[in-house]
Residue frames relative to the residue before (quaternion, step in Angstrom):
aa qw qx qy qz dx dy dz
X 1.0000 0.0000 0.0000 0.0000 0.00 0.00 0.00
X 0.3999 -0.7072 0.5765 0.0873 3.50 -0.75 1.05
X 0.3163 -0.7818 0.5333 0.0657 3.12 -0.69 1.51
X 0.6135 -0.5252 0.3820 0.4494 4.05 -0.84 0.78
X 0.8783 0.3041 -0.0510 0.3653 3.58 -0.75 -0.11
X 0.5761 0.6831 -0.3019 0.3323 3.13 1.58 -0.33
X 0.3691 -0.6417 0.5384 0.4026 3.51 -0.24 -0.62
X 0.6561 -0.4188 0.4793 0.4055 3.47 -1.68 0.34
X 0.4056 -0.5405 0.5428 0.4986 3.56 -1.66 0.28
X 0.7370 -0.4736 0.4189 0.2387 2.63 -1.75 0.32
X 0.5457 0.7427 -0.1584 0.3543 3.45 1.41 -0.37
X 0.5359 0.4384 0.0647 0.7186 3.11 2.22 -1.87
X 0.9083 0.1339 -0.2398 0.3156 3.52 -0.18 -0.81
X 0.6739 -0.6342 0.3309 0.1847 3.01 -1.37 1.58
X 0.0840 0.8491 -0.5206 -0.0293 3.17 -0.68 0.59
X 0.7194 -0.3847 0.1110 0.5676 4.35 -1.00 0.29
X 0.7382 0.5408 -0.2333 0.3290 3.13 1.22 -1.49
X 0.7055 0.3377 -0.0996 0.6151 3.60 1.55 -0.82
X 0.0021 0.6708 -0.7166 -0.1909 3.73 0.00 0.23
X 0.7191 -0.3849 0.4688 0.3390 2.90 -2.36 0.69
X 0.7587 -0.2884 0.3772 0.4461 3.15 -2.67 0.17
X 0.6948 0.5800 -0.2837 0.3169 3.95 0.23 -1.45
X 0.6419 0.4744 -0.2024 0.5674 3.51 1.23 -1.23
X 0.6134 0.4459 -0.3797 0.5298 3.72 0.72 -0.39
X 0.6079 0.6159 -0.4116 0.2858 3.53 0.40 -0.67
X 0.7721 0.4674 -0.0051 0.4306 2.51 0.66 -2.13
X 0.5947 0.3174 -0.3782 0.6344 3.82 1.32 0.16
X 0.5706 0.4513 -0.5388 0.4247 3.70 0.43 -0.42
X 0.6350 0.2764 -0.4640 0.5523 4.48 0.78 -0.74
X 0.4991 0.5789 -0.5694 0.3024 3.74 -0.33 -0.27
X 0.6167 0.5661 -0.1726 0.5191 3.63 1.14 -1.42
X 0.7425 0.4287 -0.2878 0.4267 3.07 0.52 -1.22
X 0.5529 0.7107 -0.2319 0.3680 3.87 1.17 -0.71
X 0.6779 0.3831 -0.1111 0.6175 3.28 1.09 -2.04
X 0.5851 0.3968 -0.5217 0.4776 3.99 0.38 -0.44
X 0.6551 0.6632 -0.2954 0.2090 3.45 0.49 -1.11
X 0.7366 0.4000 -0.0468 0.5433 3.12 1.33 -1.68
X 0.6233 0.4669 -0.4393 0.4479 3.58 1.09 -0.19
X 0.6397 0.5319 -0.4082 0.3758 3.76 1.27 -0.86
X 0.7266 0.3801 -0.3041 0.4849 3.37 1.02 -0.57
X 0.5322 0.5261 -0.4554 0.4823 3.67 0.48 -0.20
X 0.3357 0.9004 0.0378 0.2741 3.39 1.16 -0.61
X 0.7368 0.1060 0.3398 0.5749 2.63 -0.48 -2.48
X 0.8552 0.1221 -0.0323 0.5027 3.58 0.77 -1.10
X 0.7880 -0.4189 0.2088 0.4000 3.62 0.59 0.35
X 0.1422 -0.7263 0.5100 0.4384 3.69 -0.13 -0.17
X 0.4896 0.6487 -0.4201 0.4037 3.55 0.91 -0.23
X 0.8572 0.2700 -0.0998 0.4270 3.05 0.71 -1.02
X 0.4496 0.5220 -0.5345 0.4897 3.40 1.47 0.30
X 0.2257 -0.6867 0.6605 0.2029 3.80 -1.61 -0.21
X 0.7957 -0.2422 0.3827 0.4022 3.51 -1.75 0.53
X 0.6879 0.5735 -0.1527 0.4179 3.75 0.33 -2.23
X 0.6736 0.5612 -0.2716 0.3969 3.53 1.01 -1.64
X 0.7293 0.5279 -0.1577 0.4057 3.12 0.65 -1.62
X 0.6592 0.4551 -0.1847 0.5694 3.55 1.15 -1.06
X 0.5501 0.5621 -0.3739 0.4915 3.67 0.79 -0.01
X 0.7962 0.3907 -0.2109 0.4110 3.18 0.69 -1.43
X 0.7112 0.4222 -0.3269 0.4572 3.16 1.10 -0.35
X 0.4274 -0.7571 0.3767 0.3197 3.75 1.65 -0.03
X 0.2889 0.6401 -0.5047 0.5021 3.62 1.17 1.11
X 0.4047 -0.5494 0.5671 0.4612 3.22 -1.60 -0.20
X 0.4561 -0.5930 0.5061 0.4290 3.43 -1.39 -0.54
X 0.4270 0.5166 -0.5700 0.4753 3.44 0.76 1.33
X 0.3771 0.7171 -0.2929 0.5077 3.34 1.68 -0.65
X 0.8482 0.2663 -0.1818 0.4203 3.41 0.09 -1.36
X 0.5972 0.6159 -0.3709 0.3556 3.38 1.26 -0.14
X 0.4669 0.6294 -0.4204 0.4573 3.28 1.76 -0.61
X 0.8405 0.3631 -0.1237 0.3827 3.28 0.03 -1.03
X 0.8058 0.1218 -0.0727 0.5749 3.96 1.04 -0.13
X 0.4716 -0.7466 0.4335 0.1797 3.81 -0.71 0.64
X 0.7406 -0.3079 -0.0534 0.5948 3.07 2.10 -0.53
X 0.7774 -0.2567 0.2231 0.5291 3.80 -0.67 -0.21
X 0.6795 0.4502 -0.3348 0.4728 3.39 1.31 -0.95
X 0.6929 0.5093 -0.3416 0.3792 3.28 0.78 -0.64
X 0.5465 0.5176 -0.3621 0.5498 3.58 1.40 -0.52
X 0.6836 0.4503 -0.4471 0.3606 3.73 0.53 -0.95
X 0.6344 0.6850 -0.1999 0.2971 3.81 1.20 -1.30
X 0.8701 0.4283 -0.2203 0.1043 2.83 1.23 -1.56
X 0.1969 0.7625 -0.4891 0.3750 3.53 1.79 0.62
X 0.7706 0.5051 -0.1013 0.3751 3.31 0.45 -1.59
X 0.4898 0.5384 -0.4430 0.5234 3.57 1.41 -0.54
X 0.5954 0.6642 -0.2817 0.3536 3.36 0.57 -1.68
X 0.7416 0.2628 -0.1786 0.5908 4.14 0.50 -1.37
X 0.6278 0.2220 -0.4645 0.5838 4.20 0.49 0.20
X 0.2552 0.5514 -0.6574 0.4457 3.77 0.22 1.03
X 0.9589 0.0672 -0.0600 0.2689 2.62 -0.29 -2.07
X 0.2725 0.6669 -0.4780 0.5025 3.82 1.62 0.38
X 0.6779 0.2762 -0.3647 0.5754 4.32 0.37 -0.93
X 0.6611 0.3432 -0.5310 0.4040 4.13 0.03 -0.66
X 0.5797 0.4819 -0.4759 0.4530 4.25 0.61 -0.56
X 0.8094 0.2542 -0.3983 0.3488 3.61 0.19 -0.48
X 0.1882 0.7711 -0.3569 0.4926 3.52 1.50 0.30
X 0.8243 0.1111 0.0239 0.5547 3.70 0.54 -1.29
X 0.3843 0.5805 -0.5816 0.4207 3.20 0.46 0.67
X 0.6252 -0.6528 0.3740 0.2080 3.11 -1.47 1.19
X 0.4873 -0.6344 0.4506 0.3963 3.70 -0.37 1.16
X 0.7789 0.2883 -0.4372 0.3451 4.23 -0.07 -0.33
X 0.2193 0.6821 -0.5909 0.3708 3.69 1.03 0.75
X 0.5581 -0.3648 0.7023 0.2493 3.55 -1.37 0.54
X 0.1758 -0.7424 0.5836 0.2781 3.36 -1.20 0.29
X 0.3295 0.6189 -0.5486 0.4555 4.12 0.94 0.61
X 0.9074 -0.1791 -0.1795 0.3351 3.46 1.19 -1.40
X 0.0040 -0.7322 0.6148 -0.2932 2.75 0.40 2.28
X 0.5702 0.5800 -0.3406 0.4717 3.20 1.85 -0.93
X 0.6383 0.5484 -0.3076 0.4441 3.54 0.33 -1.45
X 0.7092 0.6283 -0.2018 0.2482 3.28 0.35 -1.22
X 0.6337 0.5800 -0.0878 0.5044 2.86 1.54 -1.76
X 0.5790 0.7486 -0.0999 0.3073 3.15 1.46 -1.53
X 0.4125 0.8837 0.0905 0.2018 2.50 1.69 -1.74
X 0.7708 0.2932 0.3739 0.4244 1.80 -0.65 -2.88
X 0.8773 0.0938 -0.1570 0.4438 3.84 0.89 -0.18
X 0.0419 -0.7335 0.6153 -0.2856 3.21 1.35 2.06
X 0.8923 0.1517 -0.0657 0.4201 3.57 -0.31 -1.21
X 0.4987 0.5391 -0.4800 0.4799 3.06 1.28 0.83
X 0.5044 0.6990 -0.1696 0.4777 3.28 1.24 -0.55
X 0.6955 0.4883 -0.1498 0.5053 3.47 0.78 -1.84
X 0.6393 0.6372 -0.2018 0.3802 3.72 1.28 -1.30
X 0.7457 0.3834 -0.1733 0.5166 3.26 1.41 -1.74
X 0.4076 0.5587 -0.5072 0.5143 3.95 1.16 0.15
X 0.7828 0.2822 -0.2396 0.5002 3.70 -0.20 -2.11
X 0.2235 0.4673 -0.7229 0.4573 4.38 0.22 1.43
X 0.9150 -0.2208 -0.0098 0.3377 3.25 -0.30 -0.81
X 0.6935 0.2616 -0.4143 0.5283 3.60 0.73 0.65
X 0.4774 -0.4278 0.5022 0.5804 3.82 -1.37 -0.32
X 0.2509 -0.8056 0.4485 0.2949 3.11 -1.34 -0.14
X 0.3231 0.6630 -0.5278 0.4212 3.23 1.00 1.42
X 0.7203 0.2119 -0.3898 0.5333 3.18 1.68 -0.10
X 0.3602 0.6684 -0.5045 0.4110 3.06 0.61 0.79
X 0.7536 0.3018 -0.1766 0.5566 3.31 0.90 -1.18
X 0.5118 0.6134 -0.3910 0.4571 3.67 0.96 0.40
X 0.6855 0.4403 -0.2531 0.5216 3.22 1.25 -0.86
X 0.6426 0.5666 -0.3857 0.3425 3.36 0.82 -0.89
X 0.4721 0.5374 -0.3335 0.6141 4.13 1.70 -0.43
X 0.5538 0.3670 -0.4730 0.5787 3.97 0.47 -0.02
X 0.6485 0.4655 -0.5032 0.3310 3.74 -0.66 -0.52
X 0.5527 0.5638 -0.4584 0.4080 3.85 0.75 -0.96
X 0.8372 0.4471 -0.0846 0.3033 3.65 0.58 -1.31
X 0.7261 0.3295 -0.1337 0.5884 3.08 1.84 -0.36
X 0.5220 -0.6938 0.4411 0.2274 3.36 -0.10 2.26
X 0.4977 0.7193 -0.3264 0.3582 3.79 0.58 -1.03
X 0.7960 0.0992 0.0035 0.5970 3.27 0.20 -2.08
X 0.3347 0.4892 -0.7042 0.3909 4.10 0.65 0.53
X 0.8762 0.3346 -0.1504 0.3126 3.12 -0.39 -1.37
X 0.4091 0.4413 -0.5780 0.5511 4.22 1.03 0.94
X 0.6887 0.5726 -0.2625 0.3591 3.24 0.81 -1.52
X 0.8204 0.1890 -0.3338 0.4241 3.74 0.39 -0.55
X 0.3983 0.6100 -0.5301 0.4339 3.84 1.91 -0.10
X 0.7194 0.4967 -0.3022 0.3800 3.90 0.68 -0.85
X 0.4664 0.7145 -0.2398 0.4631 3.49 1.60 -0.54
X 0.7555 0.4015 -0.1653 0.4906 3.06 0.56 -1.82
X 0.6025 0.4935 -0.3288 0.5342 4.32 1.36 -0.47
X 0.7640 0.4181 -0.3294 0.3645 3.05 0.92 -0.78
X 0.3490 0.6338 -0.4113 0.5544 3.91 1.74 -0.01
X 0.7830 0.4089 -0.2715 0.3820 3.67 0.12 -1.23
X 0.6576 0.5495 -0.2747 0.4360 3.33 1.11 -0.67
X 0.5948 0.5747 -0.2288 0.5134 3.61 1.40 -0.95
X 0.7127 0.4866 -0.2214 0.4542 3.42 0.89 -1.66
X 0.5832 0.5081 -0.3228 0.5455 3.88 1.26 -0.05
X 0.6617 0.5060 -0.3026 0.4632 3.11 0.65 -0.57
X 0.5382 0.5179 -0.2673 0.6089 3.40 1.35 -0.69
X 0.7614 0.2629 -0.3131 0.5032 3.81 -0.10 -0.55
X 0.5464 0.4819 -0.5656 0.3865 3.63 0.68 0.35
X 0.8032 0.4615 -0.2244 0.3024 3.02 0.86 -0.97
X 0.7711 0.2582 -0.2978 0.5000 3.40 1.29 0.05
X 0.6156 -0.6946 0.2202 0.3003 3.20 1.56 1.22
X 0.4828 0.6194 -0.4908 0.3773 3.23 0.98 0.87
X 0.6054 -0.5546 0.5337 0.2024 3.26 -1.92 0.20
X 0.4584 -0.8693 0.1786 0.0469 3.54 -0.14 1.07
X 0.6259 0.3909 0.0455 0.6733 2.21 1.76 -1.02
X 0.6178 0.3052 -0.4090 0.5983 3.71 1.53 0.54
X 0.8010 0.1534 -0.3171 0.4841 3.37 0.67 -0.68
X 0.4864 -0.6748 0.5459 0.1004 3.39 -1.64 0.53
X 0.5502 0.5150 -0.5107 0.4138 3.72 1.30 0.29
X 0.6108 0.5342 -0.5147 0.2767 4.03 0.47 0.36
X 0.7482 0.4265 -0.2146 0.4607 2.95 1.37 -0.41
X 0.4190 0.7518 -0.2489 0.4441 3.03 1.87 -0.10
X 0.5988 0.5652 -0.1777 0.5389 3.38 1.52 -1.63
X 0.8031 0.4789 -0.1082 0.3377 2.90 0.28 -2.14
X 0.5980 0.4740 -0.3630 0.5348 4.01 1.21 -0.52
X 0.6081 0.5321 -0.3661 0.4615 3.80 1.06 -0.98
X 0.6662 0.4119 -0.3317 0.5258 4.28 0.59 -0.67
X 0.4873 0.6831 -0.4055 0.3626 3.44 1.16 -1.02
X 0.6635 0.4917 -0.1223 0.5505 3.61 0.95 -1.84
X 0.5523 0.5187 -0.4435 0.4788 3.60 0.50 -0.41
X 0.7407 0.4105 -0.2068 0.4900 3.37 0.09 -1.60
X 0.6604 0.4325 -0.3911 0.4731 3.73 0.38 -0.37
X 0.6864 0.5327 -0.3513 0.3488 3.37 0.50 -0.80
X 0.7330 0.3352 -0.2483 0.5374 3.34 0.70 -1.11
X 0.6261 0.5102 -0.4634 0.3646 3.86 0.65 -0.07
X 0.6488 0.3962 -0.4201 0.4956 3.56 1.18 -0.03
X 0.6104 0.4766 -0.5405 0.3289 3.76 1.15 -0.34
X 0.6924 0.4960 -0.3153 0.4185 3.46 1.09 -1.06
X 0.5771 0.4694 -0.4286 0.5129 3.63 0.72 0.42
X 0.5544 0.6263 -0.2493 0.4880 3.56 0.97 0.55
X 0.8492 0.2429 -0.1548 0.4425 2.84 1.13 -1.04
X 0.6890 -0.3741 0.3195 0.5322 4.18 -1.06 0.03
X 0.7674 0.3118 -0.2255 0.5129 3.60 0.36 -0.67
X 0.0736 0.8318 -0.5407 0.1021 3.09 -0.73 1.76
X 0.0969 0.7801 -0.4879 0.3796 3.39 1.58 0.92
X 0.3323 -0.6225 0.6300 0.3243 3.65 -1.42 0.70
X 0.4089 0.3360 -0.6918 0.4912 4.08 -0.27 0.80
X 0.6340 0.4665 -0.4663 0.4037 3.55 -0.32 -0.82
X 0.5610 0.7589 -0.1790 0.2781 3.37 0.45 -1.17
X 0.7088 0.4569 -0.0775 0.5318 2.89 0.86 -2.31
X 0.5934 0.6927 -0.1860 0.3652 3.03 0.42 -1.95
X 0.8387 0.3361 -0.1761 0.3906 3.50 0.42 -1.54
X 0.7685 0.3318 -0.3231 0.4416 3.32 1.68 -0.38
X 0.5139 0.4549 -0.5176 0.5110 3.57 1.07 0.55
X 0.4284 0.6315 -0.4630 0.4509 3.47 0.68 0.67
X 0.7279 0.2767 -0.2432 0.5783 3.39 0.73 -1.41
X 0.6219 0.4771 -0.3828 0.4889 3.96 0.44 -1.22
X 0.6866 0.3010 -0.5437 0.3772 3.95 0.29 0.49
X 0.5725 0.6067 -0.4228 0.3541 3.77 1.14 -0.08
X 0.5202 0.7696 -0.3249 0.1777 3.66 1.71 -1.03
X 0.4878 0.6352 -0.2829 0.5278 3.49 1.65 -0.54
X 0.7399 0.4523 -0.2154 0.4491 3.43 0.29 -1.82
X 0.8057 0.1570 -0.2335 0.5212 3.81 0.42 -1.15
X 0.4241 0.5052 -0.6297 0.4104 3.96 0.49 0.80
X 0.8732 0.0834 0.0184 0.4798 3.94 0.45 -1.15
X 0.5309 0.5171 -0.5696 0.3554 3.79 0.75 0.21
X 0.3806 -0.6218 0.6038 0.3225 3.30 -1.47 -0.13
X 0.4639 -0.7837 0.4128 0.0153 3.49 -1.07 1.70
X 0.5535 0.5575 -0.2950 0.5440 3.24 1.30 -0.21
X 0.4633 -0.6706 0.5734 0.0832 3.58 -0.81 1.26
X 0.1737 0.8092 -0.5292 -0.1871 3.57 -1.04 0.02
X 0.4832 -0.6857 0.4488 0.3081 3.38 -0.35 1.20
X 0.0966 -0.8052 0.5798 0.0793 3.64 -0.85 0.82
């Protein structure tokens, strides 16, 4: 019996860290959706998967799935929204006398296994990273994937001119920086989507590999001379 004035037990009432029975549901189908739509986007194509598919497998309606996503792209994306969350809050805190090239790296870094954590919320993230090797091949998701790229530069490259107090739109080295790492990270996400090992260490590994050449092949001189 629940005394006037008291509060709920602590056991029952919902709180930031615990959401209630209703809030669990309703993320536990959300989960159940994105696992759904990545296995079959996947396994069978995203072209060829449908809204109907995805909502089948997961045993919802497809009014269901509309609650919870606007469309397939948004369902395919929204892992990935989740890890450029927490990649802008890392470069966010990086220490203001950082270079901002490596504030980027740094940030980069610093929110690997933060990153891996905010995927395996609501999907594993082997299929996550399984799916992310389907986009190369499917014209569809290339072209969300680098339209979301190119927002997700502008958003970064602000963040940069806050922090070193410039004007964005006069000067041209935040976006200058931020489009040059941009290419990094593309590059090696299409080499490492090529290869057998599609694990995020690979991943890392393959792009602190290239992001240590960005110095050498911005200003060295490439031409050997035999002495």
């Amino acid at each position: 019996m629940k005394v006037a004035g008291t509060s709920a037990p602590p056991e029952t009432a919902p709180t930031a860290s615990r959401p209630g029975l209703r809030e669990l549901k309703k993320q536990r189908t959300r989960d159940l959706l994105l696992r759904s739509a990545l296995e079959l986007f996947t396994e069978r194509g995203y072209e060829e998967t449908t809204v109907d598919d995805v909502a089948e497998a997961a045993d919802v309606s497809q009014r269901t799935f509309f609650r919870y996503f606007a469309s397939k792209e948004d369902a395919a994306f929204f892992a990935a929204r989740l890890a450029e969350a927490r990649f802008v809050d890392a470069v966010h805190a990086r220490p203001p006398e950082e270079a901002p090239l490596d504030a980027l790296r740094q940030a980069l870094a610093a929110s690997w296994d933060t990153i891996g954590e905010a995927v395996e919320q609501v999907v594993p993230l082997e299929l996550h990273m399984r799916f992310y090797r389907v986009i190369e091949s499917t014209p569809a998701l290339l072209a969300a994937h680098l339209r979301r790229a190119t927002e997700l530069e502008e958003r970064i490259a602000r963040v940069v001119a806050d922090r070193e107090g410039l004007d964005i739109d006069r000067d041209p080295r935040p976006r200058v920086v931020v489009a040059v790492f941009g290419a990094v990270m593309r590059v090696t996400e299409r080499i490492w989507s090529g290869r057998d090992d599609a694990g995020l260490a690979a991943l890392r590994d393959l792009t602190a590999t290239y992001l240590d050449q960005v110095s050498p092949a911005l200003t060295g001189n490439w031409r050997h001379t035999e002495t």
